[in-house]
NUVEX-853310 format. One line per 8 residues: number of its first residue (from 1); their letters; for each residue x, y, z of N, C-alpha, C. Coordinates in pm, 1 decimal, always signed. Layout:
N
NUM) A) X,Y,Z,X,Y,Z,X,Y,Z | ...
***
This chain:
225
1) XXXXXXXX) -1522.0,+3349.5,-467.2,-1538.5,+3205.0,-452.8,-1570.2,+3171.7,-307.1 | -1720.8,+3080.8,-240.1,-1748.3,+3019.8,-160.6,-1623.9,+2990.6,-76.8 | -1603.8,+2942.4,+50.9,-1548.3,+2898.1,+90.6,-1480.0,+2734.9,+88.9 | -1639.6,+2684.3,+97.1,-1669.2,+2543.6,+43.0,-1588.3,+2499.3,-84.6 | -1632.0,+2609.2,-193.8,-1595.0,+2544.6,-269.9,-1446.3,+2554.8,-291.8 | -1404.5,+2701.5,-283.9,-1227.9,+2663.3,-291.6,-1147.5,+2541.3,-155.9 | -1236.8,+2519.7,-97.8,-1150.6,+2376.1,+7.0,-1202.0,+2243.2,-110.7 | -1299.6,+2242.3,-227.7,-1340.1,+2114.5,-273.3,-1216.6,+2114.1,-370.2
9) XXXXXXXX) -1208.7,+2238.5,-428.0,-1072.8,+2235.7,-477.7,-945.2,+2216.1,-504.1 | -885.8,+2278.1,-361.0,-778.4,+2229.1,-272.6,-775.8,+2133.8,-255.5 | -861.7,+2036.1,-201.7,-885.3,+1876.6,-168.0,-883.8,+1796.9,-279.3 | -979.7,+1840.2,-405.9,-956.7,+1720.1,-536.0,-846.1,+1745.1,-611.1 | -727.2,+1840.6,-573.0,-568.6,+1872.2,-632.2,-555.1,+1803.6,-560.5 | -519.6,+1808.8,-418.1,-401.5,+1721.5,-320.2,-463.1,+1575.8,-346.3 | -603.4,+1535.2,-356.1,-677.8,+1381.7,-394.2,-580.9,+1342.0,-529.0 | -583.3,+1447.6,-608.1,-585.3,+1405.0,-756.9,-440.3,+1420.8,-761.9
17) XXXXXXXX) -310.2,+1442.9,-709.5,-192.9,+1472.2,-735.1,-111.6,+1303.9,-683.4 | -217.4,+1290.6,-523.9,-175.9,+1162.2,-431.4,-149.2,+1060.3,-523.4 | -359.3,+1011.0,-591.3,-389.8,+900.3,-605.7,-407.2,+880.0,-736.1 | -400.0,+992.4,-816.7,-424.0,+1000.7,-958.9,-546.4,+984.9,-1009.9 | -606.1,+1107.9,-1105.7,-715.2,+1127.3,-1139.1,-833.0,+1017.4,-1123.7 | -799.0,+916.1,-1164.7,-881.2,+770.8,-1275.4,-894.6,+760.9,-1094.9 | -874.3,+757.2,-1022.9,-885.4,+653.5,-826.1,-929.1,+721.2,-765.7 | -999.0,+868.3,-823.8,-1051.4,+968.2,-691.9,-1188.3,+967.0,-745.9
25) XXXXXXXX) -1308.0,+967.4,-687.2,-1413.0,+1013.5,-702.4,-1440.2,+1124.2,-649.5 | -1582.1,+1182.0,-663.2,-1656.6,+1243.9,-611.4,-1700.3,+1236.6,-461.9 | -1718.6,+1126.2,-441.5,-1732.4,+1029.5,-283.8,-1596.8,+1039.6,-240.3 | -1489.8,+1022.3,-275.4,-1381.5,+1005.5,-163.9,-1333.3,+1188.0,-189.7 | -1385.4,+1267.4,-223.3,-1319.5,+1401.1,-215.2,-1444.5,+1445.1,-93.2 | -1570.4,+1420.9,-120.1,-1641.4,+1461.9,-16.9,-1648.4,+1391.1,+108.5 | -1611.6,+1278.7,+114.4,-1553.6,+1180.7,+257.3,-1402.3,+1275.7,+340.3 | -1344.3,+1322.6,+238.3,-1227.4,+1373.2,+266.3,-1267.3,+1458.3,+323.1
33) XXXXXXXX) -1352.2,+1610.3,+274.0,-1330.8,+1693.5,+328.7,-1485.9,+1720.8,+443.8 | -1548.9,+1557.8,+491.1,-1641.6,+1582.3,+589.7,-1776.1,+1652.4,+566.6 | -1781.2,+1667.8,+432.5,-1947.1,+1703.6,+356.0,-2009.3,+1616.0,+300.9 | -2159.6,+1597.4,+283.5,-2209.5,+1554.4,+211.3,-2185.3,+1573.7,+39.4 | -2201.8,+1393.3,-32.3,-2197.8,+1403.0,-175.1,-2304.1,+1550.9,-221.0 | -2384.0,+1560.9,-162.6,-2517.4,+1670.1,-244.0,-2479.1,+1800.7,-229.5 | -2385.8,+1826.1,-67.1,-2278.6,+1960.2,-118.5,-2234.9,+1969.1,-209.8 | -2136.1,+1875.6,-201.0,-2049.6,+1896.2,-355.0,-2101.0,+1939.2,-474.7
41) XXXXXXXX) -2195.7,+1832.7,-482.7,-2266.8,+1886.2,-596.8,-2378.4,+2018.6,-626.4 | -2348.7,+2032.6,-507.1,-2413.0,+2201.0,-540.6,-2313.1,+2302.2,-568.4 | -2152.6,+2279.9,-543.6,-2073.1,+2384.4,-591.2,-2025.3,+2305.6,-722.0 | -2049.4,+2203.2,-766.5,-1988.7,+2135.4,-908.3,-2120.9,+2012.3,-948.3 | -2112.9,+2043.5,-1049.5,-2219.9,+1903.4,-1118.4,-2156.3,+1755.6,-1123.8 | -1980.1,+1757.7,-1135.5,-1927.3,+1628.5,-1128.8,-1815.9,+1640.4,-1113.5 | -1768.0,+1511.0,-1140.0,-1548.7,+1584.0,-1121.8,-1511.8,+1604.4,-1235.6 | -1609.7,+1639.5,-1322.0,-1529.9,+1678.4,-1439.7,-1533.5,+1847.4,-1457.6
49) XXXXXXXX) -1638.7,+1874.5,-1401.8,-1623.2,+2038.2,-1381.6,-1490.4,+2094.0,-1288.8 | -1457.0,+2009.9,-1180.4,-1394.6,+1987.7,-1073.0,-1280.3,+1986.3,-1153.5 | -1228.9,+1914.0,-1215.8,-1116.6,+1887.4,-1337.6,-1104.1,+2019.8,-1401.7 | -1206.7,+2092.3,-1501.0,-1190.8,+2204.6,-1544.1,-1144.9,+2302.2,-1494.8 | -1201.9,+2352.4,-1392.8,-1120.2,+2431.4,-1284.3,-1016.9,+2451.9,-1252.7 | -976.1,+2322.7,-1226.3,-827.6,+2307.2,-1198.1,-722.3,+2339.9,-1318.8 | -770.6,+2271.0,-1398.0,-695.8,+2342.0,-1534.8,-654.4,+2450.9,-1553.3 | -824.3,+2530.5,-1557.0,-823.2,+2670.2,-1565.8,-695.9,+2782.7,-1460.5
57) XXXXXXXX) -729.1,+2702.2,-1321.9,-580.9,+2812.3,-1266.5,-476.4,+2743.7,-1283.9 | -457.1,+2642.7,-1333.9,-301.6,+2581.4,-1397.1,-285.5,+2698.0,-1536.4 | -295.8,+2678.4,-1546.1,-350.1,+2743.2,-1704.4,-305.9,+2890.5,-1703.2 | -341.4,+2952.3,-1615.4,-319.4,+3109.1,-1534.6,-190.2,+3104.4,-1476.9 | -183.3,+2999.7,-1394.1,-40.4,+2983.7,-1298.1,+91.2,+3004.8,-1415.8 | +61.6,+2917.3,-1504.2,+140.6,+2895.9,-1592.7,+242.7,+2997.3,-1684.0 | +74.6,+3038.0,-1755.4,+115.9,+3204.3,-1877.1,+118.8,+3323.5,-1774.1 | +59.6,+3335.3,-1641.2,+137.5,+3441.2,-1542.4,+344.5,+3406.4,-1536.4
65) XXXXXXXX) +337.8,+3310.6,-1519.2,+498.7,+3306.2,-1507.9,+580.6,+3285.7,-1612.9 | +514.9,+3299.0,-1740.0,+648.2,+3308.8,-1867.9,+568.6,+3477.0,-1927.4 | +544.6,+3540.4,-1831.5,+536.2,+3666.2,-1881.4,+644.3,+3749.5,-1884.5 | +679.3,+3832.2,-1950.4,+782.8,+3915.9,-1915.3,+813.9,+4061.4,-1859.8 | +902.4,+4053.8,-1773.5,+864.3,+4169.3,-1683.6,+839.3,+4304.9,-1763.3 | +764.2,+4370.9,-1680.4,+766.7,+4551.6,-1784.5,+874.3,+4655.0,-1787.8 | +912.9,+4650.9,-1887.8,+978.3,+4849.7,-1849.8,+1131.8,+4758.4,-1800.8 | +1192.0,+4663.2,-1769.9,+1323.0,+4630.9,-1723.7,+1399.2,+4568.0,-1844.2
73) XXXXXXXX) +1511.9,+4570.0,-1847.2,+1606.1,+4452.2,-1880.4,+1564.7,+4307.1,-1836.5 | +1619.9,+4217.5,-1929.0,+1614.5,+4046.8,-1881.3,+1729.8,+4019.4,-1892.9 | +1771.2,+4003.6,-1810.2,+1890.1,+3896.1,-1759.2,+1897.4,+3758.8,-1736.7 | +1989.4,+3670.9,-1751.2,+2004.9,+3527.2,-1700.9,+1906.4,+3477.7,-1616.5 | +1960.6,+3592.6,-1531.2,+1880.5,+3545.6,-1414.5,+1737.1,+3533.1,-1365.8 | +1678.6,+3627.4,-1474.1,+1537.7,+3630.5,-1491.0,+1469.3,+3463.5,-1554.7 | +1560.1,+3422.8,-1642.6,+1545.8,+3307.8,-1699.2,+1580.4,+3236.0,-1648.1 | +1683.9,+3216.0,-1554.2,+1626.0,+3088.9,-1443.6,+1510.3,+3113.6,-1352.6
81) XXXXXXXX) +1505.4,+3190.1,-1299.9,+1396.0,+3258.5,-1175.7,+1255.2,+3197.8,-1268.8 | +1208.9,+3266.0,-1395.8,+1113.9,+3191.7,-1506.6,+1095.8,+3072.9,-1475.2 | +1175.3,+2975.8,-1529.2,+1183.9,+2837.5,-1510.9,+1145.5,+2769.1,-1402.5 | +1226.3,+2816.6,-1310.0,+1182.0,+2733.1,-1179.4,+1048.0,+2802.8,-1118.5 | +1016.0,+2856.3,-1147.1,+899.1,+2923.4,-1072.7,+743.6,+2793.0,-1188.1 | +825.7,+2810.1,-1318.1,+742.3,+2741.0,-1399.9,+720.9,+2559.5,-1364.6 | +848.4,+2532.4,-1300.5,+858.5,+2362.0,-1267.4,+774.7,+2345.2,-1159.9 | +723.9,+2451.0,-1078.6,+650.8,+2437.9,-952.9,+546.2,+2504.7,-989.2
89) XXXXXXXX) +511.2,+2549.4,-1105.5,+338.4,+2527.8,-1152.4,+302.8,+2450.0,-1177.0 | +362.8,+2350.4,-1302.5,+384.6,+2218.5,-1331.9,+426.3,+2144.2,-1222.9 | +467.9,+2098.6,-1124.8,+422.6,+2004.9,-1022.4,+317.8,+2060.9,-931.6 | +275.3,+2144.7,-895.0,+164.9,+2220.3,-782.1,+36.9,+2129.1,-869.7 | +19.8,+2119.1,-1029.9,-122.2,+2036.8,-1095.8,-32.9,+1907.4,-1152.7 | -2.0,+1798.2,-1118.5,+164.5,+1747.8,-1162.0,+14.8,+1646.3,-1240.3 | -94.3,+1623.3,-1152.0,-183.8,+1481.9,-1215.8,-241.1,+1512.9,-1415.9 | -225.6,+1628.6,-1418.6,-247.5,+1645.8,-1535.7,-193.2,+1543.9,-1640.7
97) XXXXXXXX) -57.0,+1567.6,-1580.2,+63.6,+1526.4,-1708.5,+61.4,+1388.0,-1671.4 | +31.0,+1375.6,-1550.2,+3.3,+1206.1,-1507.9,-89.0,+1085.1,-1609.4 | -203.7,+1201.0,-1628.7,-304.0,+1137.7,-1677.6,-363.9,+1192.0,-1813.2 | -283.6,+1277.7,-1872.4,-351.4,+1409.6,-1939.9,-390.0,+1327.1,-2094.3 | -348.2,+1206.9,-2144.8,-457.5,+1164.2,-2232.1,-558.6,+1142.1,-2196.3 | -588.6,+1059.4,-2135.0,-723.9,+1031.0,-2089.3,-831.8,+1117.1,-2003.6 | -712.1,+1276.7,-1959.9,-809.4,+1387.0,-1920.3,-912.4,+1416.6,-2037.6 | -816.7,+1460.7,-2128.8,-836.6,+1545.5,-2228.9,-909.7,+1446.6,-2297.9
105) XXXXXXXX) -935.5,+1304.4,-2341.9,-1008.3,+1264.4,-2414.0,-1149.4,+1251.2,-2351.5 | -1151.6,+1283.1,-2200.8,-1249.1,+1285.6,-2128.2,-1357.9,+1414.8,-2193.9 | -1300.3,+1519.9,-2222.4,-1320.6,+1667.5,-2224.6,-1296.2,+1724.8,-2362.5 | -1346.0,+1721.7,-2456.0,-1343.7,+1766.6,-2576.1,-1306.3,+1951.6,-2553.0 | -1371.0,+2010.3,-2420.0,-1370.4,+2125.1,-2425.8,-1201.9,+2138.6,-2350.6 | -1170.5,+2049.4,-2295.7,-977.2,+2064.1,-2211.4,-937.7,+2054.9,-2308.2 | -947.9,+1979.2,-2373.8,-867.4,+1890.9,-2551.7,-823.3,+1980.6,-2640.2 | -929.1,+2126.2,-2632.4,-931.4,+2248.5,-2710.6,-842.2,+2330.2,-2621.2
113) XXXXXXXX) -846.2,+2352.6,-2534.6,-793.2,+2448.6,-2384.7,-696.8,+2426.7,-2406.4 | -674.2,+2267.9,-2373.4,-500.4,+2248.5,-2353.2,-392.1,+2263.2,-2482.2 | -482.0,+2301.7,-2619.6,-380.2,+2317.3,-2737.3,-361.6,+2463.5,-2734.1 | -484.7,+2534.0,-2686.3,-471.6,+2658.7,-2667.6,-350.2,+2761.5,-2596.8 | -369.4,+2617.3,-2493.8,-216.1,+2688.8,-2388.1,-126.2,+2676.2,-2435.0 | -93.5,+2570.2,-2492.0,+16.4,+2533.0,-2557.0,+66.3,+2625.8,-2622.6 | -17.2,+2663.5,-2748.0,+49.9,+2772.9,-2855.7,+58.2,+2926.6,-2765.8 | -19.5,+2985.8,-2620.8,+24.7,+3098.1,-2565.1,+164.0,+3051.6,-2533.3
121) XXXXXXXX) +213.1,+2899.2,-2457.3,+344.9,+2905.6,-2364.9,+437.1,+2929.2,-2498.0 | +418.5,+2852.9,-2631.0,+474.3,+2862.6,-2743.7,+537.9,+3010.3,-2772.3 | +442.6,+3108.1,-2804.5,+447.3,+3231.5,-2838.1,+559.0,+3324.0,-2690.1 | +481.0,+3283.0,-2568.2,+549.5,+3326.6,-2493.1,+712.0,+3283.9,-2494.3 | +753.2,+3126.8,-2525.3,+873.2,+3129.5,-2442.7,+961.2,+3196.1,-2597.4 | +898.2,+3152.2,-2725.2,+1007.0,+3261.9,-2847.1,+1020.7,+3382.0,-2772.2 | +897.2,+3459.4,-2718.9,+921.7,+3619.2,-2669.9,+1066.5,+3601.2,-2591.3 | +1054.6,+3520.9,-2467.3,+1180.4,+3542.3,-2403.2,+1312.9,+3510.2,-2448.5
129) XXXXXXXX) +1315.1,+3430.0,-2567.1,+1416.1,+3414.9,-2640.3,+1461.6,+3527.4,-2682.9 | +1385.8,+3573.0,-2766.8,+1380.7,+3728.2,-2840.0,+1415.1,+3831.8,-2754.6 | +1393.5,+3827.3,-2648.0,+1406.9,+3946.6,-2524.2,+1604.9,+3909.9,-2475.7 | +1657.0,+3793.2,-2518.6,+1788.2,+3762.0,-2450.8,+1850.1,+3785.0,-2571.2 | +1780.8,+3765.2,-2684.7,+1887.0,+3808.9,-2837.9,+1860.8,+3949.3,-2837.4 | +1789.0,+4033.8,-2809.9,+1764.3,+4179.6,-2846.4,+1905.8,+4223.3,-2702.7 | +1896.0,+4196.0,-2606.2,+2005.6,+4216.8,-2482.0,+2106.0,+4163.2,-2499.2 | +2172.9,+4112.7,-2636.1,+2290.1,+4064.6,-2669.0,+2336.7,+3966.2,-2597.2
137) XXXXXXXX) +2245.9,+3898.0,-2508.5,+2324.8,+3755.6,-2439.0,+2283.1,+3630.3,-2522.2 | +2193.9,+3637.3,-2674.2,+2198.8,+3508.7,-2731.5,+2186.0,+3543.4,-2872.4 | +2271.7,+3453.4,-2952.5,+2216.1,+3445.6,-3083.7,+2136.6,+3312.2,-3137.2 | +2013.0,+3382.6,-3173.3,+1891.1,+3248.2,-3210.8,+1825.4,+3343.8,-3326.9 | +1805.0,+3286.1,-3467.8,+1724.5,+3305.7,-3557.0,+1589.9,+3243.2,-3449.9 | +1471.3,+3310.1,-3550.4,+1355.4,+3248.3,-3571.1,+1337.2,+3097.1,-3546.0 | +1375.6,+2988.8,-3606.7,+1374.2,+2877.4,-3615.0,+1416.0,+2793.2,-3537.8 | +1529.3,+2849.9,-3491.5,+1600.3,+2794.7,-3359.8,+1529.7,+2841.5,-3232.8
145) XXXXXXXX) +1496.9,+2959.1,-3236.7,+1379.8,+3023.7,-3121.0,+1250.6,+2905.1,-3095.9 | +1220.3,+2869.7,-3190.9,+1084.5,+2779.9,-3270.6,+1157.8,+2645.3,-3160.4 | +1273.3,+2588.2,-3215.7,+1323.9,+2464.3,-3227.4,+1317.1,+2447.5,-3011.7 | +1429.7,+2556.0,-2967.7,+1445.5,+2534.9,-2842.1,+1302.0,+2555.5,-2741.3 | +1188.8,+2642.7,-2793.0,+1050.0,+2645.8,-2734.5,+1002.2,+2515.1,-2757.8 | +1013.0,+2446.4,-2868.7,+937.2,+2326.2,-2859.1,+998.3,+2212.4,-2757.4 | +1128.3,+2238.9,-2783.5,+1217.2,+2103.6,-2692.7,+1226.1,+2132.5,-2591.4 | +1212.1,+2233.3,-2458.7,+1186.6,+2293.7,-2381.6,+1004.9,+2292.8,-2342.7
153) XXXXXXXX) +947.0,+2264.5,-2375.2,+791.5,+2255.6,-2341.3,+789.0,+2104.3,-2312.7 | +878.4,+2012.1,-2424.0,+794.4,+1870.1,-2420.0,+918.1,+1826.3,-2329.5 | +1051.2,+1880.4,-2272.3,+1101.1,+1851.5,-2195.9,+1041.5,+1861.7,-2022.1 | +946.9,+2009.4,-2034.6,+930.6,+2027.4,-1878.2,+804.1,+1923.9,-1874.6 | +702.5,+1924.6,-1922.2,+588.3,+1893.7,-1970.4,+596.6,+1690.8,-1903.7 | +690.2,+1653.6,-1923.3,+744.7,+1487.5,-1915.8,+829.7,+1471.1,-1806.2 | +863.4,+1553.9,-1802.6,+1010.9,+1562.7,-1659.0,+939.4,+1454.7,-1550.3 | +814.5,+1567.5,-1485.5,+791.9,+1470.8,-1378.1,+735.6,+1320.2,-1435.3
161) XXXXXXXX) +701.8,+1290.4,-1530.6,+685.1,+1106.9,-1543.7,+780.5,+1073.6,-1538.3 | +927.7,+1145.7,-1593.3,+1023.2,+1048.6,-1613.3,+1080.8,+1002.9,-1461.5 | +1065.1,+1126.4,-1369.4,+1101.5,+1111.8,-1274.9,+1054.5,+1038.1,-1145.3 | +928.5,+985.6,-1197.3,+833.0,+931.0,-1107.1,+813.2,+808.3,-1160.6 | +880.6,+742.9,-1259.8,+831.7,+595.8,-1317.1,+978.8,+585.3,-1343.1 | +1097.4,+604.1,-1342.5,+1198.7,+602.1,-1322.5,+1311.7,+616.9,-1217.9 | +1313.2,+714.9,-1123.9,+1365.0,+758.0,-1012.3,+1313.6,+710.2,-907.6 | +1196.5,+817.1,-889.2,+1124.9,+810.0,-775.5,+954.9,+752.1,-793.5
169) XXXXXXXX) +904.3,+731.3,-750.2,+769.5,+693.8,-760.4,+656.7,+749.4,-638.0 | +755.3,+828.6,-536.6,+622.7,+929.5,-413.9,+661.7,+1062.6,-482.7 | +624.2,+1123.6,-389.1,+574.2,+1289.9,-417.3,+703.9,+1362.9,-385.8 | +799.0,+1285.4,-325.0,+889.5,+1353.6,-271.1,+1015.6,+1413.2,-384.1 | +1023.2,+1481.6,-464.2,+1088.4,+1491.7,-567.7,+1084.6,+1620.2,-604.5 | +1126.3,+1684.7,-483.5,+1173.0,+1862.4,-489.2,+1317.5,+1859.6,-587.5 | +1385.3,+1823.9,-545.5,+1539.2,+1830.3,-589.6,+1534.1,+1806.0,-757.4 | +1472.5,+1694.3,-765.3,+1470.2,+1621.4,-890.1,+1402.8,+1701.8,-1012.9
177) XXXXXXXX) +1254.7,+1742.1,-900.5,+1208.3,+1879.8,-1023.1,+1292.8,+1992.7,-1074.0 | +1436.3,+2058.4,-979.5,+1480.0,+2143.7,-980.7,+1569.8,+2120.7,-1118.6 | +1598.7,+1985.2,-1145.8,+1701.6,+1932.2,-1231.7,+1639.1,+1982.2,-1385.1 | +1532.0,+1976.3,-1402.3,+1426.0,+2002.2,-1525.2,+1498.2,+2166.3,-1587.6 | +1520.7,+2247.0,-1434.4,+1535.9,+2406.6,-1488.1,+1704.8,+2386.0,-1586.1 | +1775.4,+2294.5,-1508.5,+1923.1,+2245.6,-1542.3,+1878.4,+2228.2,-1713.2 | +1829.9,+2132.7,-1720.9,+1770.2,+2058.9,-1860.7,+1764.4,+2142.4,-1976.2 | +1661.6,+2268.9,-1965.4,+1603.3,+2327.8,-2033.3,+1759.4,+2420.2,-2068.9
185) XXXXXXXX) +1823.4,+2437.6,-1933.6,+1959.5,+2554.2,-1970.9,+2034.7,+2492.3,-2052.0 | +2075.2,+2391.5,-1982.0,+2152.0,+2330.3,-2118.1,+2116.3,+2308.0,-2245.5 | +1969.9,+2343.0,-2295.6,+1929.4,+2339.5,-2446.9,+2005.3,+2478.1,-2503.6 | +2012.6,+2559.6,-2406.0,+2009.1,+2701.6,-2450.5,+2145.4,+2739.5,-2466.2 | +2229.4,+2648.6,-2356.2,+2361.4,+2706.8,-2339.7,+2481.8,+2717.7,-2433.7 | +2461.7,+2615.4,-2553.2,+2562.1,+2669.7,-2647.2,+2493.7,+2833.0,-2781.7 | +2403.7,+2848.2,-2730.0,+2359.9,+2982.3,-2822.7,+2385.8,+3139.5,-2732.5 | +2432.6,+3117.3,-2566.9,+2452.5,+3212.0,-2532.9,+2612.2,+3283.8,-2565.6
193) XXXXXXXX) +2605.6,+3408.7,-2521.9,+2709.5,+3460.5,-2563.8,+2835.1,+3462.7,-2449.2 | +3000.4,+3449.1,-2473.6,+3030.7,+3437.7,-2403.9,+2985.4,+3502.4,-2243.1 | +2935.3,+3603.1,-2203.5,+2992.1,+3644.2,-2055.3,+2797.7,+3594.6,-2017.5 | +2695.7,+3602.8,-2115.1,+2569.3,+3517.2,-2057.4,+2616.0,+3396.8,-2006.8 | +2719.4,+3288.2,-2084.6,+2736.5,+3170.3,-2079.0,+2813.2,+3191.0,-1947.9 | +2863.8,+3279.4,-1900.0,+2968.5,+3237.9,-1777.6,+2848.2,+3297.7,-1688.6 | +2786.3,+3378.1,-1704.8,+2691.6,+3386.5,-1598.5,+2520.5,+3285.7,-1574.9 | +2517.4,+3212.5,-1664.4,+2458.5,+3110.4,-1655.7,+2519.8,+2940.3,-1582.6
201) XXXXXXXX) +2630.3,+2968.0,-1674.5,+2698.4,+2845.8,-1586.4,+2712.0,+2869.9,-1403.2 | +2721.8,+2944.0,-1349.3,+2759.7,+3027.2,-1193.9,+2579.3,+2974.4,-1163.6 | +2483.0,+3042.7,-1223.6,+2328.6,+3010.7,-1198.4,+2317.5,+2852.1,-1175.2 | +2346.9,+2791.0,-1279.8,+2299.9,+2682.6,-1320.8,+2315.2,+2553.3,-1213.3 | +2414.3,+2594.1,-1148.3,+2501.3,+2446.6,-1027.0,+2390.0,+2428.6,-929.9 | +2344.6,+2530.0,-910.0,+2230.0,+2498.7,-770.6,+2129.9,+2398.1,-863.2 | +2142.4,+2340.4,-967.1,+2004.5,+2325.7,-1006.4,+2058.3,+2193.6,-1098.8 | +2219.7,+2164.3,-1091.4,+2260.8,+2023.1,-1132.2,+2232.4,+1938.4,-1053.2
209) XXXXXXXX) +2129.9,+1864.5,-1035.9,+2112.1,+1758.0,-910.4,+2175.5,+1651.9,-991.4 | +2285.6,+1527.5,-914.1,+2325.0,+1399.0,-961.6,+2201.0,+1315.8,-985.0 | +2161.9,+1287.2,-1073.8,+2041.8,+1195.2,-1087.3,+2095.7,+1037.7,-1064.2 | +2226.6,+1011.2,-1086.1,+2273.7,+848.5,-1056.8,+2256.2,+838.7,-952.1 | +2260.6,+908.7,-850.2,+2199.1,+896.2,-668.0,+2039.6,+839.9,-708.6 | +1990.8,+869.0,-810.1,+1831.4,+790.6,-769.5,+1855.5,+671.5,-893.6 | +1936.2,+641.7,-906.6,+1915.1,+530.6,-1029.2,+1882.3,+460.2,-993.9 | +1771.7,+368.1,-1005.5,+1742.7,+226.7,-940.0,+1894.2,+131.4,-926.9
217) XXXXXXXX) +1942.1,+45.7,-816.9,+1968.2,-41.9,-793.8,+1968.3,-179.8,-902.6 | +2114.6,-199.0,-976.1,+2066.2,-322.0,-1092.2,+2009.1,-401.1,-1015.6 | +2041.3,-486.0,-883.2,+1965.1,-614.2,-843.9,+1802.2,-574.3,-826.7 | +1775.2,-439.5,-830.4,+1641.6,-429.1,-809.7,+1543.9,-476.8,-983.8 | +1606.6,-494.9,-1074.7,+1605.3,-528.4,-1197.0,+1656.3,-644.3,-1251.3 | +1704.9,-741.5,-1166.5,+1786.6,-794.9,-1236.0,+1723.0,-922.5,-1278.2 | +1546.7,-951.2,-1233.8,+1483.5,-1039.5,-1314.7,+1381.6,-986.2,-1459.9 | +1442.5,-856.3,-1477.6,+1373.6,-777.9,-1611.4,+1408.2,-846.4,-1727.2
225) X) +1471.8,-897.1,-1754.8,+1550.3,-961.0,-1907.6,+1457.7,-1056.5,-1933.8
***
């Protein structure tokens, strides 16, 4: 990859994460990074190719980190380490989930992509289920494997809106993302087995953030009724 073009890249993520997809053009990514519009468009035809791209190594970022290691044991700890590594793929492309109807209805060919990923993270996160029941730290049938992958996808998947149209509303929301890995454990935590469960609970504290510290303020609400 050009040089050029992985900085147009870099630039329409950090554009598109700031200001949100629908407010960035083509013109303010090439104002940004001090090139002419007709550069740009010689490493991309529009921002919708520009969009694809980005997907594409979200997409990679993603099913690289719910892979499972080779040749080792999985431990707890592998499954938090998973997670959080996964909440900071999912915020590193956060505008997706920002905007991701109106990406995807943009893109008939994302629309296809993004169901695609879906059913790999699907397949992948049963595997790691399956990998903690085969190591005797969980008991999960099939269905329940099924049940906690789905509630666990549409949990991380939403986290940051909830946390950004609720909590916080800038970028600043390290801590808050960390709370998501909390989230997902606690789906899991009454199926582990006792001494997983005591070694998950010990994992898990770094990653209880108090969320009533960001609760909005009632008087900041108090002409909502």
């Amino acid at each position: 990859m050009s040089n050029t073009r992985a900085r147009i890249l870099a630039t329409s993520l950090a554009l598109f994460n700031q200001r949100g997809e629908r407010n960035v053009t083509t013109n303010h990514i090439a104002a940004e990074l001090g090139i002419s519009p007709g550069n740009l468009y010689y490493h991309f035809r529009n921002k919708q190719a520009i969009i694809e791209e980005l997907y594409l190594e979200h997409r990679q970022a993603v099913l690289n980190r719910m892979t499972l290691p080779e040749n080792c044991g999985f431990a707890m700890k592998d499954k938090v380490a998973l997670l959080d590594a996964l909440t900071q793929a999912l915020w590193a492309h956060r505008f997706f989930y920002r905007d991701i109807e109106q990406i995807l209805a943009d893109s008939p060919r994302l629309a296809q992509l993004h169901k695609a990923t879906f059913n790999a993270v699907f397949e992948k996160s049963c595997l790691l289920l399956q990998a903690l029941v085969d190591a005797g730290l969980m008991q999960a049938n099939d269905n329940l494997q099924r049940d906690l992958s789905y509630a666990a996808w549409i949990l991380m998947t939403n986290w940051i809106g909830f946390i950004r149209t609720t909590l916080v509303a800038h970028d600043d929301a390290g801590p808050l993302l960390r709370r998501a890995v909390y989230q997902v454990l606690m789906l899991e935590r009454p199926y582990l087995s006792p001494t997983a469960g005591s070694q998950l609970d010990e994992l898990m504290q770094v990653y209880r953030i108090d969320l009533t510290t960001f609760h909005p303020a009632k008087e900041d609400f108090a002409d909502a009724h």
